[in-house]
C-alpha positions in Angstrom: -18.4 223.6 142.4 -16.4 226.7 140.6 -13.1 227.5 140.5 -13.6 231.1 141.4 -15.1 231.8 144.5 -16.6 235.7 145.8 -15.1 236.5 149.0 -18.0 235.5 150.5 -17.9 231.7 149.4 -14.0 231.4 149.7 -14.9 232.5 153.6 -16.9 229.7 153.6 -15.1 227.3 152.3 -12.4 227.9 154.4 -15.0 227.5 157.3 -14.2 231.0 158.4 -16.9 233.0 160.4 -15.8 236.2 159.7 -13.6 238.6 156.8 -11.3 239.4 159.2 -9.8 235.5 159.0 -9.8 235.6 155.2 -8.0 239.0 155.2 -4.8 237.8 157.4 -4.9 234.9 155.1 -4.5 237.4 152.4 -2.4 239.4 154.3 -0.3 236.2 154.2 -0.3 235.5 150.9 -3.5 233.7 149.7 -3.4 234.8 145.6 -6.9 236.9 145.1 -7.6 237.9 141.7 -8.6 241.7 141.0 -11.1 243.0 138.2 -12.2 246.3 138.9 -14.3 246.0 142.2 -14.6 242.5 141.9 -12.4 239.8 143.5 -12.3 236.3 143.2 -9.8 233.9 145.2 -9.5 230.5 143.0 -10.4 227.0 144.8 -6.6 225.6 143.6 -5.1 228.6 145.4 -7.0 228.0 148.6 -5.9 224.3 149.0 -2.1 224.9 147.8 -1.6 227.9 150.1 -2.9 225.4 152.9 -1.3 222.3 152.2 1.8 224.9 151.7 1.3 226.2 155.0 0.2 222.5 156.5 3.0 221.9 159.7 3.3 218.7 160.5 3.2 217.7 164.1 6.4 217.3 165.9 8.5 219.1 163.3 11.0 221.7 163.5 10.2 224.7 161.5 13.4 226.0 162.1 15.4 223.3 161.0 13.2 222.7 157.6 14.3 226.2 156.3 
């Protein structure tokens, strides 16, 4: 597997149907990487940004900032 994924296959990976799920993700903060008209979004990036946004069960958001 690469570490750079199109659009297309970061959608994927992320199980997303649609661009408009990988955009708010963006929107959000998910790191995408810019050459001219091409853009990649990095594997690494996609797993810290979710175990960074992972909320555990039972826990107060409020509280943990």
């Amino acid at each position: 597997m690469t570490e750079y994924f199109s659009v297309e296959q970061a959608k994927n990976y992320m199980g997303f149907k649609s661009y408009d799920a990988l955009k708010r993700y963006i929107e959000l903060g998910l790191p995408v990487i810019t050459v001219g008209r091409s853009k990649r979004i990095s594997k690494t990036a996609i797993d810290k940004f979710m175990a960074d946004h992972t909320v555990i069960a039972g826990q107060d958001t409020k509280a943990a900032k």
